[in-house]
N, CA, C and O atoms as a GROMACS GRO file, in nm:
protein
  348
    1UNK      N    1   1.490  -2.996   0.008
    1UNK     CA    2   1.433  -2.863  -0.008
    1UNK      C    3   1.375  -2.818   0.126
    1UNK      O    4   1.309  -2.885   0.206
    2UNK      N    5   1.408  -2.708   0.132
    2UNK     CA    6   1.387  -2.649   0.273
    2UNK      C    7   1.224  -2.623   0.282
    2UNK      O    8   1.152  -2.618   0.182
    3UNK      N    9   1.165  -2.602   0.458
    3UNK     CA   10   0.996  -2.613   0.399
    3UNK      C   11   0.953  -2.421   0.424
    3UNK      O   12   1.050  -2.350   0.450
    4UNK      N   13   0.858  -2.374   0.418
    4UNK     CA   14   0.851  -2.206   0.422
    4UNK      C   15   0.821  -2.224   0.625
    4UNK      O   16   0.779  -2.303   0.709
    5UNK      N   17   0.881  -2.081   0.608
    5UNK     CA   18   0.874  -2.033   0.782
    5UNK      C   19   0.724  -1.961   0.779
    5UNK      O   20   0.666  -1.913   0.682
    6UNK      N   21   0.679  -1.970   0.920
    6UNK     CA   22   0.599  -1.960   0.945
    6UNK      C   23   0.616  -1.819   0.987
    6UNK      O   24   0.731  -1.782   1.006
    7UNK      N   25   0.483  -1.701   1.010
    7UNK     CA   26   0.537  -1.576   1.038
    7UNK      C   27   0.621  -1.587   1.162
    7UNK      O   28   0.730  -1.532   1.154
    8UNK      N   29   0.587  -1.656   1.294
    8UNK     CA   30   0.650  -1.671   1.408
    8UNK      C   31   0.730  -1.710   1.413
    8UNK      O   32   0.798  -1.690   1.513
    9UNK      N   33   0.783  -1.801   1.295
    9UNK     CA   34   0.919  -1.866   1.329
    9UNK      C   35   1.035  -1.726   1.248
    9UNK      O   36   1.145  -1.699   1.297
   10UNK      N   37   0.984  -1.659   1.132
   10UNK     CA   38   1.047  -1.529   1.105
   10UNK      C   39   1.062  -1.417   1.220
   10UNK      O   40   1.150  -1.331   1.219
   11UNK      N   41   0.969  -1.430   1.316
   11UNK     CA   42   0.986  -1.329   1.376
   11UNK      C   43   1.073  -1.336   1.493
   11UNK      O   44   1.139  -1.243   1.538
   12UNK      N   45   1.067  -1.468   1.541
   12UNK     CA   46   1.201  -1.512   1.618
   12UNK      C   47   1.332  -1.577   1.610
   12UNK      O   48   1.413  -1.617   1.693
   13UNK      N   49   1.326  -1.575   1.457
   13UNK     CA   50   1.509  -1.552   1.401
   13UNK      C   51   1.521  -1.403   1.431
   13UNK      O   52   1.619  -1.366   1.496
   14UNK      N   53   1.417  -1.299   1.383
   14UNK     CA   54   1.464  -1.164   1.400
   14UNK      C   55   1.496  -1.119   1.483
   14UNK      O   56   1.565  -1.018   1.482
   15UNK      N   57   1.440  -1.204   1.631
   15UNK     CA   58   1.481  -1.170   1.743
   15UNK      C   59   1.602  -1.216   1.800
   15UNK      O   60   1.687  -1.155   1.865
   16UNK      N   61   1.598  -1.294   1.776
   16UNK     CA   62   1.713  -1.390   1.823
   16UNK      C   63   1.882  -1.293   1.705
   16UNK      O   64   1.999  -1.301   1.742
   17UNK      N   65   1.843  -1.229   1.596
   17UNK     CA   66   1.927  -1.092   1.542
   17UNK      C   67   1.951  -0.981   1.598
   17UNK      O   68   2.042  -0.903   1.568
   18UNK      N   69   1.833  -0.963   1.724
   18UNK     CA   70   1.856  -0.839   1.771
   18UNK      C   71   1.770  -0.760   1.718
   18UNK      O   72   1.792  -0.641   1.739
   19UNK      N   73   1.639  -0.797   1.630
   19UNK     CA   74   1.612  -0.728   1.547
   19UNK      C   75   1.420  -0.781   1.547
   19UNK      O   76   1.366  -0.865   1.620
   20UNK      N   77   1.361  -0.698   1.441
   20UNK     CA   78   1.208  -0.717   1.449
   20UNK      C   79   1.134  -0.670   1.357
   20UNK      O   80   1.190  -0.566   1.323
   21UNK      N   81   1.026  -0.685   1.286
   21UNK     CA   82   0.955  -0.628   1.155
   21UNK      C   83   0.991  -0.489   1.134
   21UNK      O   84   1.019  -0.445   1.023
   22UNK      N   85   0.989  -0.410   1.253
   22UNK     CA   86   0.988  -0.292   1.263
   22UNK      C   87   1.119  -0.232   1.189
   22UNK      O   88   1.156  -0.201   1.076
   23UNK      N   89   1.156  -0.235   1.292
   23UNK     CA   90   1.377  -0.241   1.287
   23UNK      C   91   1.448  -0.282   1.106
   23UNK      O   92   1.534  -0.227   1.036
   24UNK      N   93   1.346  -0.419   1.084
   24UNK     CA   94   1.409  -0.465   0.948
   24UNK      C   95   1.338  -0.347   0.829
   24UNK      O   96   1.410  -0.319   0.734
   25UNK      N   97   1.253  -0.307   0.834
   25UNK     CA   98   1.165  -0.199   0.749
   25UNK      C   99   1.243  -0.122   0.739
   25UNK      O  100   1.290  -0.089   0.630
   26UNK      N  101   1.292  -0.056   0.890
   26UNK     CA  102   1.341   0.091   0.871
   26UNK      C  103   1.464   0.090   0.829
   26UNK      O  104   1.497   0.175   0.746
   27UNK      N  105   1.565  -0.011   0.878
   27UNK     CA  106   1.697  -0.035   0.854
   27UNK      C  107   1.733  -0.081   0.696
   27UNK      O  108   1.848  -0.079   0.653
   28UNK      N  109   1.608  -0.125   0.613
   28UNK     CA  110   1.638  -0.153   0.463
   28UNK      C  111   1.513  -0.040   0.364
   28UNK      O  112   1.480  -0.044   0.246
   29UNK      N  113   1.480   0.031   0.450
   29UNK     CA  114   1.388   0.116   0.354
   29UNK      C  115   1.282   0.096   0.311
   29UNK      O  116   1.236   0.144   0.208
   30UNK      N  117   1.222   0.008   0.396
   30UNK     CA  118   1.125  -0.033   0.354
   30UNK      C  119   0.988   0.026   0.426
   30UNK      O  120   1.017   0.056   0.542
   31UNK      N  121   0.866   0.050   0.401
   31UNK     CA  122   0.790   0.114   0.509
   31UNK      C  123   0.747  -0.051   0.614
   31UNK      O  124   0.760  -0.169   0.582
   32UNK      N  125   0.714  -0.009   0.697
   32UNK     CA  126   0.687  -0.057   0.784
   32UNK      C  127   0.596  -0.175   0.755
   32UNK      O  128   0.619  -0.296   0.754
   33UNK      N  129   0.459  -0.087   0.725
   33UNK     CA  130   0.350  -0.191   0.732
   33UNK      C  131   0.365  -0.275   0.559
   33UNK      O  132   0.317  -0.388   0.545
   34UNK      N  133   0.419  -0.221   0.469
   34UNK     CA  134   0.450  -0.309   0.350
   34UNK      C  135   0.506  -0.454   0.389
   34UNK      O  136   0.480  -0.556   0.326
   35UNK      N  137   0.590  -0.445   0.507
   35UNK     CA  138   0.680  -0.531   0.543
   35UNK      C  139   0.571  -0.627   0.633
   35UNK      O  140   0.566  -0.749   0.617
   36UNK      N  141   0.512  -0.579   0.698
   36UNK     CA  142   0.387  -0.679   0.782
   36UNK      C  143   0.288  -0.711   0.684
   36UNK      O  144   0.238  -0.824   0.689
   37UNK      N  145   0.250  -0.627   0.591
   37UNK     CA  146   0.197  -0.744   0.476
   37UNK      C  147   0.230  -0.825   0.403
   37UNK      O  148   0.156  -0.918   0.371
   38UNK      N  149   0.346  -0.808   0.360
   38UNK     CA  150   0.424  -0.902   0.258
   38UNK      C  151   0.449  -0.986   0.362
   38UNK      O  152   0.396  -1.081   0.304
   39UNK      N  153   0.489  -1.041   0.484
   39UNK     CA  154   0.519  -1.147   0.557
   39UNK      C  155   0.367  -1.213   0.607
   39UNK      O  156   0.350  -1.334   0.622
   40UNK      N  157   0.267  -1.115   0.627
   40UNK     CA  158   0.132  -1.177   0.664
   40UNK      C  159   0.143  -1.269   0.496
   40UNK      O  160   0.166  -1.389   0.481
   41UNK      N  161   0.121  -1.175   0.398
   41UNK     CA  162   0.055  -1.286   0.265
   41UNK      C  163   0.132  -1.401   0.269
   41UNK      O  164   0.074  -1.508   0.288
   42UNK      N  165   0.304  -1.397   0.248
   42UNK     CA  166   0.361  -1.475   0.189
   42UNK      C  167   0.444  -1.574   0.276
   42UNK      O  168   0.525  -1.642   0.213
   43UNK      N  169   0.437  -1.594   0.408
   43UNK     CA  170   0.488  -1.643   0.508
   43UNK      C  171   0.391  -1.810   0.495
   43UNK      O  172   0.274  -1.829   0.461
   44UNK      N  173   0.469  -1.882   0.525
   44UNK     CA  174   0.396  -2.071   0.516
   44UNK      C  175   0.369  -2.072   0.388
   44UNK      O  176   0.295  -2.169   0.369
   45UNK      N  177   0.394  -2.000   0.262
   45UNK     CA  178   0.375  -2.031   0.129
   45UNK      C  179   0.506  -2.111   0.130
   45UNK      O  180   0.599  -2.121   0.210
   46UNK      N  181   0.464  -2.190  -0.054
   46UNK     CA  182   0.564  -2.302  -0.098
   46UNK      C  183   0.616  -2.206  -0.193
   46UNK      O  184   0.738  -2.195  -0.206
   47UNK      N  185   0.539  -2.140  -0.257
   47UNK     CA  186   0.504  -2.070  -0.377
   47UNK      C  187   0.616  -1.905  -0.382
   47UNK      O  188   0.575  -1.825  -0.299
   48UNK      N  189   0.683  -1.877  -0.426
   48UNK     CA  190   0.794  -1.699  -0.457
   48UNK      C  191   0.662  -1.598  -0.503
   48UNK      O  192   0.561  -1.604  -0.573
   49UNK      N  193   0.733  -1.502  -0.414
   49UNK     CA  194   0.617  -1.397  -0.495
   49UNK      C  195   0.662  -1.350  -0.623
   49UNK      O  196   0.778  -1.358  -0.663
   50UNK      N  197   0.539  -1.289  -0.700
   50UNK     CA  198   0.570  -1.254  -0.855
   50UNK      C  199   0.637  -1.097  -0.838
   50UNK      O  200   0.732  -1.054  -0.903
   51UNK      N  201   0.564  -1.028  -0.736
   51UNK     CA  202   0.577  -0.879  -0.716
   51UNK      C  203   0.742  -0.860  -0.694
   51UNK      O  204   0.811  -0.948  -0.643
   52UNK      N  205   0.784  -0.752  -0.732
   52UNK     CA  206   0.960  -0.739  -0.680
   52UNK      C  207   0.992  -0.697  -0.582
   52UNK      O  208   1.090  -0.737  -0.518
   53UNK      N  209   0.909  -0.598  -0.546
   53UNK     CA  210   0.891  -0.549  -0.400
   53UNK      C  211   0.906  -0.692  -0.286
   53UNK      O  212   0.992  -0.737  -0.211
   54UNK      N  213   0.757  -0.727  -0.330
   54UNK     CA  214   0.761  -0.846  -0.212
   54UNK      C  215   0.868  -0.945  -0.214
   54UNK      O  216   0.903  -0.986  -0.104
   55UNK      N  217   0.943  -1.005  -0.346
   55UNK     CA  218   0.994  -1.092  -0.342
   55UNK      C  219   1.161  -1.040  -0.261
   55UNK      O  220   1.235  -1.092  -0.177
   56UNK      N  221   1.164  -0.897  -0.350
   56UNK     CA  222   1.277  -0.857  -0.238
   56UNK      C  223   1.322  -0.837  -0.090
   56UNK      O  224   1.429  -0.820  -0.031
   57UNK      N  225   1.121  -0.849  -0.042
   57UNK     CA  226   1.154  -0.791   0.108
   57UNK      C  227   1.209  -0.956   0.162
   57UNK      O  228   1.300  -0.976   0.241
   58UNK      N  229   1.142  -1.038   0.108
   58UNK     CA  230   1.156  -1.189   0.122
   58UNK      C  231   1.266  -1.231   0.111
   58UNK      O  232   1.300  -1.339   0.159
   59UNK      N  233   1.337  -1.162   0.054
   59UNK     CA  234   1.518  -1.197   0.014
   59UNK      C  235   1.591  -1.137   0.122
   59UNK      O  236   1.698  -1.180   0.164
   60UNK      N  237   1.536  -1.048   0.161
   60UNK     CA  238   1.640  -0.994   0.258
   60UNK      C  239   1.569  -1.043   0.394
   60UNK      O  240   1.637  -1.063   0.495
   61UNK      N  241   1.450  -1.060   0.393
   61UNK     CA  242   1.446  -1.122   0.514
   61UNK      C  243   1.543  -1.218   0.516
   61UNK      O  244   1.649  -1.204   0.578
   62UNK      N  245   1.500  -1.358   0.420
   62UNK     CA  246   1.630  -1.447   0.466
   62UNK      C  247   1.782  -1.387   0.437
   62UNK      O  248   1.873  -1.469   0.432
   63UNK      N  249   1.803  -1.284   0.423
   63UNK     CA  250   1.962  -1.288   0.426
   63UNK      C  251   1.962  -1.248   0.567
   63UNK      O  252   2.031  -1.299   0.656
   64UNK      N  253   1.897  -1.174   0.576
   64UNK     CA  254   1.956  -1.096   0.762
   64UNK      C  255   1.920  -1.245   0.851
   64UNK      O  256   2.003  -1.250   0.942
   65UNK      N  257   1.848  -1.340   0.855
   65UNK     CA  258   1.816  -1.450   0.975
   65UNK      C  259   1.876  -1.576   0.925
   65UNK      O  260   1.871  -1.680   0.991
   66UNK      N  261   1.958  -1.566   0.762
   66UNK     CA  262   2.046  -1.640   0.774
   66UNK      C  263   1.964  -1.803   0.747
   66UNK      O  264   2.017  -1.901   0.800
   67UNK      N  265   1.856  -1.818   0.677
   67UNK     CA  266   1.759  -1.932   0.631
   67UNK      C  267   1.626  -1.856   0.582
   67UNK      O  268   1.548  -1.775   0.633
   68UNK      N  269   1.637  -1.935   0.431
   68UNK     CA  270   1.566  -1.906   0.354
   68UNK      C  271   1.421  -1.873   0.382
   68UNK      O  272   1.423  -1.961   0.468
   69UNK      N  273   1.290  -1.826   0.388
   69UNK     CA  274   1.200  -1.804   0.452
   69UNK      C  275   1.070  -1.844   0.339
   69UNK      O  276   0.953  -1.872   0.362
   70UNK      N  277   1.136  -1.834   0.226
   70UNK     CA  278   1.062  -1.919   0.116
   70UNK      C  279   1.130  -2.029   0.060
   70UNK      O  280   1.250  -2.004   0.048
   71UNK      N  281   1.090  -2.174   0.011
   71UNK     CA  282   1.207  -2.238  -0.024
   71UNK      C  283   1.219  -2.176  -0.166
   71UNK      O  284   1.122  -2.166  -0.241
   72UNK      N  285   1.382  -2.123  -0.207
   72UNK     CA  286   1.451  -2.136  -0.318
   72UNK      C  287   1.445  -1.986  -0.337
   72UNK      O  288   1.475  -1.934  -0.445
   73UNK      N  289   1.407  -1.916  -0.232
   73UNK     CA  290   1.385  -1.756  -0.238
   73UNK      C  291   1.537  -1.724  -0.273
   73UNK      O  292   1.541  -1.660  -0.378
   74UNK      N  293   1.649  -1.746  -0.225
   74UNK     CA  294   1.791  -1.696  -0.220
   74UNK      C  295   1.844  -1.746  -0.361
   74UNK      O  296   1.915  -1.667  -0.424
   75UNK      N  297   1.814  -1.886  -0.424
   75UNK     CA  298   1.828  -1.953  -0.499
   75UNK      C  299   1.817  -1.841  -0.592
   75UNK      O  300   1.919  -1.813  -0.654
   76UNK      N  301   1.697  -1.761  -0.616
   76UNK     CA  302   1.634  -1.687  -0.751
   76UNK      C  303   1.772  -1.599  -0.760
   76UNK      O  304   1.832  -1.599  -0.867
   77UNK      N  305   1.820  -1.527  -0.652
   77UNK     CA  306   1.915  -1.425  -0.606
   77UNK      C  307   2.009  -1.446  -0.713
   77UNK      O  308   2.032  -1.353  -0.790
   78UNK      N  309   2.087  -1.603  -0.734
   78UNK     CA  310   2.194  -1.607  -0.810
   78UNK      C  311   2.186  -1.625  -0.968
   78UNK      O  312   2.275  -1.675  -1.036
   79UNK      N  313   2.098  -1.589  -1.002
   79UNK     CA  314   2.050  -1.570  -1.128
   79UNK      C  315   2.052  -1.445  -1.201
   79UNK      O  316   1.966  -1.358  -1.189
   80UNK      N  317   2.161  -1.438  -1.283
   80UNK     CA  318   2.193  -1.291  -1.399
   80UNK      C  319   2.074  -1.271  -1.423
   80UNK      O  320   1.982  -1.345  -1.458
   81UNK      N  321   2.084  -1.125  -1.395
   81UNK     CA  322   1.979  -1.045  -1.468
   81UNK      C  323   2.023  -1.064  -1.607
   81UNK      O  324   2.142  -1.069  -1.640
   82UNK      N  325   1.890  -1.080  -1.713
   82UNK     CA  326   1.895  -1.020  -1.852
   82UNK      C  327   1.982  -0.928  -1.902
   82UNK      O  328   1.887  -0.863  -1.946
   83UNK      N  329   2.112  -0.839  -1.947
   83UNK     CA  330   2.154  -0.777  -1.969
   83UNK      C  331   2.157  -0.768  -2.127
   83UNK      O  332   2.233  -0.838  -2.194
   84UNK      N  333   2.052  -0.661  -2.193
   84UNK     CA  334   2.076  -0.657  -2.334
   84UNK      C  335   2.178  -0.582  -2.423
   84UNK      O  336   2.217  -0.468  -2.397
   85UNK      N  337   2.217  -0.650  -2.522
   85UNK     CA  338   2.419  -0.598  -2.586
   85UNK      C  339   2.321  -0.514  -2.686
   85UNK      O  340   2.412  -0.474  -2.758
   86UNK      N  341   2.219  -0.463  -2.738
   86UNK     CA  342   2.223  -0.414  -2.812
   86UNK      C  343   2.123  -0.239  -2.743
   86UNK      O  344   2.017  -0.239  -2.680
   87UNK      N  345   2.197  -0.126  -2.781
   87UNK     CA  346   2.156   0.008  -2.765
   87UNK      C  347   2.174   0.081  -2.857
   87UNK      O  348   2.141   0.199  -2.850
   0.00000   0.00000   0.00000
């Protein structure tokens, strides 16, 4: 099991992308400073966030740098949504 990135070590995969908190906000829609908090709170955690927001910004962080940034964050990814048969 992979261990959680540290904010610095996120921020220099992003660089090493070409890329930076800033850049990743604007380029996925995200505001800016949402994105520097959700990586201040949840960055060196073991622990997924509950929020969807956060857990999504967390997902796409690791998709764009290409290693997970929470362990098992990508993991949640391949998991069917609930889809209910009855309307």
């Amino acid at each position: 099991m992979s261990q959680a990135m540290e904010k610095r070590q996120i921020q220099a995969r992003l660089i090493e992308c070409g890329s930076n908190f800033r850049q990743f906000a604007l380029s996925h829609g995200y505001e800016v400073r949402t994105v520097t908090q959700v990586v201040e709170r949840w960055a060196g955690h073991e622990t997924l966030p509950r929020g969807r927001l956060s857990f999504r910004i967390m997902q796409d962080l690791s998709r764009l740098i290409g290693k997970e940034v929470l362990p098992g964050i990508l993991a949640e990814s391949d998991k069917q949504p609930f889809v209910s048969r009855t309307a």
